[in-house]
LOFI-669609 format. One record per residue (C-alpha): residue number from 1; residue in one letter; x negated, y negated, z. Coordinates in pm, 1 decimal, padded with zeros to 6 digits. Each point is the difference from the previous one (the first is absolute). Example, Ala and Ser with C-alpha at 12.3 -4.5 7.8 and 13.67 -1.06 7.14 Angstrom:
2
<k: 1, r: A, x: -01230.0, y: 00450.0, z: 00780.0>;
<k: 2, r: S, x: -00137.0, y: -00344.0, z: -00066.0>;
end
This chain:
262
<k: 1, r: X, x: 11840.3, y: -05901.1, z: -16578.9>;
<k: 2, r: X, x: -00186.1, y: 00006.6, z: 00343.1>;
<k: 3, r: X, x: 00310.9, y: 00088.1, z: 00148.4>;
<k: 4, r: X, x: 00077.1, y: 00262.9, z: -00198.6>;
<k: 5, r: X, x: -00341.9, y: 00184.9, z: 00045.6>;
<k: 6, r: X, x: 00005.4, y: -00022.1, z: 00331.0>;
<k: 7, r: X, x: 00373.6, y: 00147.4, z: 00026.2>;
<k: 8, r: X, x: -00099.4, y: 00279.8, z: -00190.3>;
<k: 9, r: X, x: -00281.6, y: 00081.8, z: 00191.7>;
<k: 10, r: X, x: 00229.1, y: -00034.5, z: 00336.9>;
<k: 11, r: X, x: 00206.0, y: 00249.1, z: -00200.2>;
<k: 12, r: X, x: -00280.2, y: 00255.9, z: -00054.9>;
<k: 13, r: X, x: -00125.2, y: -00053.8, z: 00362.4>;
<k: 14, r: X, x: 00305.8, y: 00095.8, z: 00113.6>;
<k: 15, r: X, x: 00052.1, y: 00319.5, z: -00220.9>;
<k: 16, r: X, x: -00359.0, y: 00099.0, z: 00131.3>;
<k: 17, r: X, x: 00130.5, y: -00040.9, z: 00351.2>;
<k: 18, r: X, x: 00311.8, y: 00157.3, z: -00030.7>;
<k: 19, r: X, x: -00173.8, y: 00305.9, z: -00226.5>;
<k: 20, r: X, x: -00300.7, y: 00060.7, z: 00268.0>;
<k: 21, r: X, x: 00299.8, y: -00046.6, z: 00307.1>;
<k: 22, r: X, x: 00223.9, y: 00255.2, z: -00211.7>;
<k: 23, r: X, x: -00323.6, y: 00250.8, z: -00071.1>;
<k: 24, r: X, x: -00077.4, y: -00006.4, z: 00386.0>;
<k: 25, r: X, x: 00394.7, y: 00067.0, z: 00101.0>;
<k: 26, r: X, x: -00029.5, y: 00288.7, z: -00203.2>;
<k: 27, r: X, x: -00311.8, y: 00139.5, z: 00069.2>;
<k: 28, r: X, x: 00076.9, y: -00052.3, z: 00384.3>;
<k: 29, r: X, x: 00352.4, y: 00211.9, z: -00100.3>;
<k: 30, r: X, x: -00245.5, y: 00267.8, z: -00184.6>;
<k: 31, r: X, x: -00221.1, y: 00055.7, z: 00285.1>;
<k: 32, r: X, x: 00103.9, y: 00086.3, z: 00326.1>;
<k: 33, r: X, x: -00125.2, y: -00143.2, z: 00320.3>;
<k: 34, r: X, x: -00177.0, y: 00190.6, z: 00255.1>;
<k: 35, r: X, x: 00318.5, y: -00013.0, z: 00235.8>;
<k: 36, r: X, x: 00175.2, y: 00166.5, z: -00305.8>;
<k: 37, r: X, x: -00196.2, y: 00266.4, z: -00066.5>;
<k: 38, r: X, x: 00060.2, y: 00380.4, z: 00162.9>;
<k: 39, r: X, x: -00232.9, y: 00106.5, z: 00233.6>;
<k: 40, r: X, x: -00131.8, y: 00342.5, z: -00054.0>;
<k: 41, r: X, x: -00217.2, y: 00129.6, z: 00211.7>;
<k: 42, r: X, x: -00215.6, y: 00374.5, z: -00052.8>;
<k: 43, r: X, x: -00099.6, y: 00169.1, z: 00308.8>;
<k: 44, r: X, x: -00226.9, y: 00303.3, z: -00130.4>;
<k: 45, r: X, x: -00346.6, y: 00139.3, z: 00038.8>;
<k: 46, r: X, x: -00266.5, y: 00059.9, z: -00258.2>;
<k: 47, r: X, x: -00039.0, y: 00379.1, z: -00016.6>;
<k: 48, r: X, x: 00375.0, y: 00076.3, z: 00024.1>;
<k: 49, r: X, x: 00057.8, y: 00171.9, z: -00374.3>;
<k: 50, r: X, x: 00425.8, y: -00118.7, z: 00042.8>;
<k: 51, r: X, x: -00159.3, y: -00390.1, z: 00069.2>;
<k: 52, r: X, x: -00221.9, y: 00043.6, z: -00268.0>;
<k: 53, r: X, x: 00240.3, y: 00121.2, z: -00239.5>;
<k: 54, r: X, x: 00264.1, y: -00294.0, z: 00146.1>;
<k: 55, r: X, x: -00306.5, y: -00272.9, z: -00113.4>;
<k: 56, r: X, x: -00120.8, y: 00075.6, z: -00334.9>;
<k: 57, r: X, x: 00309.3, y: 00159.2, z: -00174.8>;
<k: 58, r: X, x: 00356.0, y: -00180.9, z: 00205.5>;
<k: 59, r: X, x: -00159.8, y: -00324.9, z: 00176.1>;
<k: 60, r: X, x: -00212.7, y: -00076.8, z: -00282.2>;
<k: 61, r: X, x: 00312.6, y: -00051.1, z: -00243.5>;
<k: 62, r: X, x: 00060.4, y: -00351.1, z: 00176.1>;
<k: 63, r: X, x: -00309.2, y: -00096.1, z: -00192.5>;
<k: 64, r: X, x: 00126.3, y: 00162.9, z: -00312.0>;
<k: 65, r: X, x: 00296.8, y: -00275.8, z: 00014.8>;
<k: 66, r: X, x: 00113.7, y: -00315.9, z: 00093.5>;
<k: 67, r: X, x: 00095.9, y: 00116.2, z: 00385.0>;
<k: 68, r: X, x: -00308.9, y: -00080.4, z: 00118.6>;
<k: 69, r: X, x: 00103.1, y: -00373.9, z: -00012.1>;
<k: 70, r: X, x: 00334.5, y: 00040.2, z: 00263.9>;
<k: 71, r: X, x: -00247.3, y: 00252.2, z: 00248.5>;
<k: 72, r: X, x: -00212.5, y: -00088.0, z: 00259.4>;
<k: 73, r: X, x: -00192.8, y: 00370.8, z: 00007.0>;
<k: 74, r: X, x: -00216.7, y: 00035.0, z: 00311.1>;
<k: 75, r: X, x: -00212.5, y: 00299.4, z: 00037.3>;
<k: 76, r: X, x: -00095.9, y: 00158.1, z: 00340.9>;
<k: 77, r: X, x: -00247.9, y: 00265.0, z: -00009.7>;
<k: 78, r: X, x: 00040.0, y: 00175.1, z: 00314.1>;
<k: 79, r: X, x: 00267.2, y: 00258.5, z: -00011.5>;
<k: 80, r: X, x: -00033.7, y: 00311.8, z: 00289.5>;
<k: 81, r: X, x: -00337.6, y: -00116.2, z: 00103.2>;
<k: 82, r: X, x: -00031.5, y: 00043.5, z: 00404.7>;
<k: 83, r: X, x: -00146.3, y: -00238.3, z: 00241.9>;
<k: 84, r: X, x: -00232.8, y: 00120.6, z: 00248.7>;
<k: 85, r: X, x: -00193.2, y: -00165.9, z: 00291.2>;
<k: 86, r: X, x: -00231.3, y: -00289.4, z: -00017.9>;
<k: 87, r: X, x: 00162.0, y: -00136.3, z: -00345.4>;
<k: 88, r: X, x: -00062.2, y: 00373.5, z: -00188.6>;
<k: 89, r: X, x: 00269.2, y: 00161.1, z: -00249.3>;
<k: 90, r: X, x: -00016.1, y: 00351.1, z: -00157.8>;
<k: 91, r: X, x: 00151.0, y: 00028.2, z: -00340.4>;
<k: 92, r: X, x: 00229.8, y: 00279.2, z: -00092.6>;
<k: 93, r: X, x: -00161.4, y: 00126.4, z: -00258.1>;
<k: 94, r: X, x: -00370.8, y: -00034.1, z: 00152.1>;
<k: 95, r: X, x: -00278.7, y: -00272.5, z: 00004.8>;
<k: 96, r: X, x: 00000.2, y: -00094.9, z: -00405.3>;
<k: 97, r: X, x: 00323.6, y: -00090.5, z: 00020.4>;
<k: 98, r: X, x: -00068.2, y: -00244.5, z: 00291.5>;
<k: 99, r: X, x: -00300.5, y: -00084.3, z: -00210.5>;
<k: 100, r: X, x: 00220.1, y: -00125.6, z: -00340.2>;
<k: 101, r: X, x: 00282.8, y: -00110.4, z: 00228.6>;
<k: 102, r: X, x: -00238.3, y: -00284.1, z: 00096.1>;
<k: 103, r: X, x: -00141.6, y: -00037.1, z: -00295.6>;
<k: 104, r: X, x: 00367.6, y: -00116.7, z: -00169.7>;
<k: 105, r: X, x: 00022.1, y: -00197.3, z: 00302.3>;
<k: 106, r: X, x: -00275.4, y: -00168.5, z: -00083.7>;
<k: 107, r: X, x: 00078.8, y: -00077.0, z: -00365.6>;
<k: 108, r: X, x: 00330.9, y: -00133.2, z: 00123.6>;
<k: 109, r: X, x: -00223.9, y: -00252.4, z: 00236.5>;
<k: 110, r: X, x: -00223.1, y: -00066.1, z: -00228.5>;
<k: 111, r: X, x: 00238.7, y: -00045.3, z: -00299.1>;
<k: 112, r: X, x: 00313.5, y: -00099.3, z: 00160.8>;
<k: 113, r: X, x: 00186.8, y: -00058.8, z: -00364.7>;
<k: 114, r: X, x: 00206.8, y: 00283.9, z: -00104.5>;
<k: 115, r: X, x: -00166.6, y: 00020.7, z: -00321.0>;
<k: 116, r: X, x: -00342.8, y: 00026.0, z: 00103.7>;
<k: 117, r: X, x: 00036.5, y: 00253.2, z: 00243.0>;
<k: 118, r: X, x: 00295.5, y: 00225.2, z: -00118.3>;
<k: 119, r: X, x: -00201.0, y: 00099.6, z: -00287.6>;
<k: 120, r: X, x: -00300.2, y: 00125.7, z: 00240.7>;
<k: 121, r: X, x: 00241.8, y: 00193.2, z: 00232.4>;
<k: 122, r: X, x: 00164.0, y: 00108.4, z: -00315.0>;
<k: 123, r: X, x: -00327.7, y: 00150.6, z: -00154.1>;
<k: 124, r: X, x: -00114.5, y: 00133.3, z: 00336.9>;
<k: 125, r: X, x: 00327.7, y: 00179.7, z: 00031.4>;
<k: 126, r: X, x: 00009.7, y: 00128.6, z: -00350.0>;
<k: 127, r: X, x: -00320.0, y: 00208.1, z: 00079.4>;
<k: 128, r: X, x: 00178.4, y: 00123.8, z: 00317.0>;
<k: 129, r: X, x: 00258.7, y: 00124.3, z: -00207.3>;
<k: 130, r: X, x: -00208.3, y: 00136.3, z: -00206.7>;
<k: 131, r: X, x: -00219.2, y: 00168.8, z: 00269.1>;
<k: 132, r: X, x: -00354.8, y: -00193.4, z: -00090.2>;
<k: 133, r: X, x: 00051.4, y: -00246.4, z: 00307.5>;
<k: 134, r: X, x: -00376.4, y: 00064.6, z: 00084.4>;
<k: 135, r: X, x: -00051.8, y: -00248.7, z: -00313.2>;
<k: 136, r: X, x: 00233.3, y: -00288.8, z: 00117.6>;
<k: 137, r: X, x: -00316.6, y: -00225.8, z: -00048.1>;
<k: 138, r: X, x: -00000.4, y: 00042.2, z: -00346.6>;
<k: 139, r: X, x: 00294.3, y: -00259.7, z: -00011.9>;
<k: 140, r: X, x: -00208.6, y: -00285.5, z: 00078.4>;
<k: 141, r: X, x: -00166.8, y: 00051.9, z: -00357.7>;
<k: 142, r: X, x: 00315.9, y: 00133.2, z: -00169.3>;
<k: 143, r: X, x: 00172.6, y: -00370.8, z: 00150.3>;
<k: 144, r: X, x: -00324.5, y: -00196.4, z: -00048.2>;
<k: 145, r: X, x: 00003.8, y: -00087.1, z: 00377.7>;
<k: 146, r: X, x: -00272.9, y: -00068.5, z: 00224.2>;
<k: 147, r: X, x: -00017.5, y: 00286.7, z: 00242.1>;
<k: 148, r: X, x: -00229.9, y: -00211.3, z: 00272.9>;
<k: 149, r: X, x: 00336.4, y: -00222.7, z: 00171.5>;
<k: 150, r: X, x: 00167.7, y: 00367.2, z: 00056.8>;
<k: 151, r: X, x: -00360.6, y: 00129.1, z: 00124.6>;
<k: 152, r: X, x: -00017.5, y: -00300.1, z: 00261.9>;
<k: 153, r: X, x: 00335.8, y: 00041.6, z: 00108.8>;
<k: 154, r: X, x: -00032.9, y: 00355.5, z: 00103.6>;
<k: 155, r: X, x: -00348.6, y: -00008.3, z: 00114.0>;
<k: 156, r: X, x: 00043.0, y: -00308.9, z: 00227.9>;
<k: 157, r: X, x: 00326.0, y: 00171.2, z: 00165.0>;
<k: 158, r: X, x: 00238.9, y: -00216.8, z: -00119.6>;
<k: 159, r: X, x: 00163.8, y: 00217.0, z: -00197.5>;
<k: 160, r: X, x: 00031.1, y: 00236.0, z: 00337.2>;
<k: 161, r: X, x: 00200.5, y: -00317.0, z: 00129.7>;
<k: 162, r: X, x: 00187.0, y: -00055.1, z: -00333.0>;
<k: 163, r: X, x: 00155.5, y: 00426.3, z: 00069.1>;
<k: 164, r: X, x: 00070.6, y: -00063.8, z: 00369.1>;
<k: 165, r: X, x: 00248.8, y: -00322.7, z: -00106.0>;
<k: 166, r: X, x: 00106.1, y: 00213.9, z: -00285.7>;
<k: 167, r: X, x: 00086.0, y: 00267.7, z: 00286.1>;
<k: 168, r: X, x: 00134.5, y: -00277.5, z: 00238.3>;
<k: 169, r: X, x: 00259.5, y: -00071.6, z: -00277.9>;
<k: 170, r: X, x: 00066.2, y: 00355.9, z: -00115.4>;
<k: 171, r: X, x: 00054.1, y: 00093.7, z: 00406.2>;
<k: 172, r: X, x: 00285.1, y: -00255.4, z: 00031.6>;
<k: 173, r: X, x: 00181.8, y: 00084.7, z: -00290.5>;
<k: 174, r: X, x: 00352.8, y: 00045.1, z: 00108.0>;
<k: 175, r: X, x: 00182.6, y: 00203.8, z: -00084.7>;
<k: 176, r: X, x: -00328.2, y: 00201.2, z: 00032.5>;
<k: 177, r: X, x: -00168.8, y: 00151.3, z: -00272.5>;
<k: 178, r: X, x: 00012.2, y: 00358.2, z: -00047.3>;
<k: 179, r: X, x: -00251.6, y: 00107.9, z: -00313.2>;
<k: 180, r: X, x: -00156.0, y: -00197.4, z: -00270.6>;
<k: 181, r: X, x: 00031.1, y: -00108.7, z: -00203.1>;
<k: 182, r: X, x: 00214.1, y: -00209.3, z: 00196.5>;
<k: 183, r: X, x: 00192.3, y: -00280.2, z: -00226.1>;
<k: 184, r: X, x: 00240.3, y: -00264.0, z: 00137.2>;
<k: 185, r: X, x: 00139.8, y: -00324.4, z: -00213.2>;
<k: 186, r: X, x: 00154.6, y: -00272.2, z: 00159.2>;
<k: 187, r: X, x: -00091.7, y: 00148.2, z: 00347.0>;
<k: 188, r: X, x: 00178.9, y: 00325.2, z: -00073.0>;
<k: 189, r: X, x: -00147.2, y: 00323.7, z: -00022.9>;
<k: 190, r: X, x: 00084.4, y: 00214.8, z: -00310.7>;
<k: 191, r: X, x: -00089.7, y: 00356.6, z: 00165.1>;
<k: 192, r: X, x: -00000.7, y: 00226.1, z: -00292.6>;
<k: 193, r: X, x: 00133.7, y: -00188.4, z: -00198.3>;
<k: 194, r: X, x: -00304.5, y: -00202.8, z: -00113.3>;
<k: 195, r: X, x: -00030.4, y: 00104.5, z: -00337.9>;
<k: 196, r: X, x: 00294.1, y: -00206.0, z: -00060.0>;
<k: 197, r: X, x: -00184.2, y: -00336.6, z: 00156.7>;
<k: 198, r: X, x: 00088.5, y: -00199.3, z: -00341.6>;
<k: 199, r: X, x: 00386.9, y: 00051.2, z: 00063.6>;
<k: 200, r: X, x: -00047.5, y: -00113.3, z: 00332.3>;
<k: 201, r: X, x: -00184.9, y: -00303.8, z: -00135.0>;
<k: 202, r: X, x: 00234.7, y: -00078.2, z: -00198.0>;
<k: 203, r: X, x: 00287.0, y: 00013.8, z: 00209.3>;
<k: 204, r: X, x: -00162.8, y: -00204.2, z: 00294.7>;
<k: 205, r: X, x: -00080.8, y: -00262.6, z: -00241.3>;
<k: 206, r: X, x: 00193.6, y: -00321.0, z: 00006.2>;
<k: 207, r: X, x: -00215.2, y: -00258.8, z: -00176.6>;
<k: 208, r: X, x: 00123.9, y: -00187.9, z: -00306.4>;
<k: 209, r: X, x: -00303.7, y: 00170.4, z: -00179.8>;
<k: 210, r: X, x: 00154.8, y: 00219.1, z: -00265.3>;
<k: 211, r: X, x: -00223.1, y: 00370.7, z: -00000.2>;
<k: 212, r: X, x: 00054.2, y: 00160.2, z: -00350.5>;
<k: 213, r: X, x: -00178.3, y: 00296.7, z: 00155.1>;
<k: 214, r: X, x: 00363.6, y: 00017.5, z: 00254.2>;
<k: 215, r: X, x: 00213.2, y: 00042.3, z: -00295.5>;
<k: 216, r: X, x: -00193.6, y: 00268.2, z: -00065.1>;
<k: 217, r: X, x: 00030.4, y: 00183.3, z: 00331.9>;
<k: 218, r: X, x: 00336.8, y: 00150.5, z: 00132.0>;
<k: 219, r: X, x: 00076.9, y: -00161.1, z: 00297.8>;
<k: 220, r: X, x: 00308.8, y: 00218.2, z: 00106.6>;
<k: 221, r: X, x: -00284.4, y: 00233.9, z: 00048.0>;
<k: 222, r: X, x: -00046.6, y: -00157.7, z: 00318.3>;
<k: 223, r: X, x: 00220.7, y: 00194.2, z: 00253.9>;
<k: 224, r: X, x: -00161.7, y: -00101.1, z: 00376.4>;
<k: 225, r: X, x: 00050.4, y: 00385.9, z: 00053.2>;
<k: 226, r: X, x: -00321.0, y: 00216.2, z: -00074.0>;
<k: 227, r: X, x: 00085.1, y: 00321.8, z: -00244.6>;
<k: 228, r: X, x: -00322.8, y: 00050.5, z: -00166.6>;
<k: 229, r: X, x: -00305.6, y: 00181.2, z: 00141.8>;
<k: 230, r: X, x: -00380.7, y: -00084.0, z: -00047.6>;
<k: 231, r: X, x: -00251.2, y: 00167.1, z: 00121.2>;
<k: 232, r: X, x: -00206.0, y: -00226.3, z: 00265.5>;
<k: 233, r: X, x: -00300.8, y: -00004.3, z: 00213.6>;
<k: 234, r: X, x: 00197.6, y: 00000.8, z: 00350.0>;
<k: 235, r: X, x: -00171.1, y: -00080.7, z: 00382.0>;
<k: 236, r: X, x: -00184.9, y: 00237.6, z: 00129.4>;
<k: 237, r: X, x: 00260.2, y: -00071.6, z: 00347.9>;
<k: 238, r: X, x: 00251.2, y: 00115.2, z: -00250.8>;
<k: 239, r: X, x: -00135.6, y: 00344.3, z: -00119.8>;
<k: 240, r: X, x: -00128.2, y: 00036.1, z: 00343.2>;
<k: 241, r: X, x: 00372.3, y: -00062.3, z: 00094.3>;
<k: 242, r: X, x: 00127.2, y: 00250.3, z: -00278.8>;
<k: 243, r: X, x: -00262.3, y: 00264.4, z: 00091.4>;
<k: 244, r: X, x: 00098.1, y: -00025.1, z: 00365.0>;
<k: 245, r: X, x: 00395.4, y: 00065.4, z: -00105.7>;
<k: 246, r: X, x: -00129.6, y: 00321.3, z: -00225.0>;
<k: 247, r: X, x: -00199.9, y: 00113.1, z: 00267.2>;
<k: 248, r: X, x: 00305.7, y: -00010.4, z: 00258.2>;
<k: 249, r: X, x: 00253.2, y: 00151.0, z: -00274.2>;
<k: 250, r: X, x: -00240.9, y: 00271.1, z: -00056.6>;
<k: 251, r: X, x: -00033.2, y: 00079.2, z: 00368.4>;
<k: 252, r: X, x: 00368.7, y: -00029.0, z: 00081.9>;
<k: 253, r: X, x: 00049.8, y: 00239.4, z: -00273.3>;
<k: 254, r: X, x: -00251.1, y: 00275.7, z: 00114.9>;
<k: 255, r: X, x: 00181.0, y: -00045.6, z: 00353.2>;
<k: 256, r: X, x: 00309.6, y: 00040.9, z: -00169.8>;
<k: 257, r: X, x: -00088.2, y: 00304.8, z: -00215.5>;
<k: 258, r: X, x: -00174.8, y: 00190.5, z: 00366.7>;
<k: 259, r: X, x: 00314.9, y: -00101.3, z: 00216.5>;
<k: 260, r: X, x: 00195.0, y: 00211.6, z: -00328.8>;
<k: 261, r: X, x: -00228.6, y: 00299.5, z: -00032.5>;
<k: 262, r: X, x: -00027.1, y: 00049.2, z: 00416.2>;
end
């Protein structure tokens, strides 16, 4: 009888083992590892309308599904800021913008998980897009966060060094970027193309992970040729560079059209 009882309980040890072993296989199948995942990375800056718009109504849809498990989404909040002497840098579109471009460098410091500090960004953004960026603090209350890490950050300068790494990265980019929002997955750059980032996702991805948010997205969409035309916030060294081509048609032509009437 001994026997038998301790058979069967070798039996059920074994079941457990091989159930827990099988439930671990699978769950390791389920979620991909970190070398699986596509990299994604946004290079934007906060007061840009077209990065704005990118953030809270394309880029936030990888939150909406399950993509946000095969993407490793890094955020760098620099865009067409300038460096200057003695470790300075001028924003294009003025001092606030430097001002909130630090701050979401901050909350990715200070909350380094996506989901902590994608939601802040998102909110700030949302008021950008909305024009009522002067009340970007109001997300602290809004997200029940404690404004004080984000305060110490900025005020002690760290954030300052936080934007010049973020423009150390952004500087090296290659092939270079040319207007922000600036998206590239799996090291590539999608020029205009961005709004179609989840095709490229899904393409790039070759985990065992199963996305039911892919099956859902055309991937023959994906051509590697851009067709489609955003609108963007480009450098300033490229309007300069387009003003400075206008200004050189437009005298050629008023040569042109005195050499005719002489």
């Amino acid at each position: 009888m001994a026997s038998h009882i301790v058979i069967t309980l070798s039996l059920i040890s074994y079941l457990f083992l091989f159930t827990s072993s099988s439930s671990s296989s699978a769950s390791r199948i389920i979620s991909p590892s970190d070398s699986q995942k596509v990299s994604v990375g946004l290079y934007y800056e906060s007061l840009c309308p077209y990065s704005a718009n990118f953030i809270i109504n394309y880029l936030d849809k990888l939150f909406e599904t399950d993509l946000i498990s095969i993407v490793d989404l890094k955020l760098v909040p620099w865009g067409n800021a300038k460096l200057r002497g003695n470790n300075t840098f001028d924003c294009q579109h003025g001092p606030y913008e430097c001002l909130l471009n630090t701050v979401e460098a901050c909350a990715i410091d200070v909350w380094p998980d996506l989901s902590e500090h994608f939601p802040f960004i998102n909110c700030v953004e949302t008021l950008v897009y909305e024009h009522k960026y002067p009340q970007w603090e109001s997300c602290f209350e809004k997200l029940g966060l404690d404004p004080k890490p984000i305060s110490d950050c900025y005020s002690s300068g760290h954030g300052k060094e936080l934007e010049l790494q973020y423009a150390a990265e952004t500087n090296t980019l290659q092939p270079p970027h040319e207007y922000v929002p600036w998206v590239v997955v799996d090291g590539e750059p999608l020029y205009e193309d961005y709004e179609n980032f989840l095709s490229y996702i899904c393409k790039a991805y070759k985990g065992t992970a199963v996305s039911t948010a892919c099956s859902k997205v055309s991937v023959n969409t994906v051509s590697g040729k851009v067709k489609a035309i955003h609108p963007d916030c480009y450098e300033t060294r490229v309007l300069a560079l387009a003003a400075s081509i206008k200004s050189a048609i437009t005298r050629w032509m008023g040569q042109k059209n005195m050499v005719a009437s002489m």
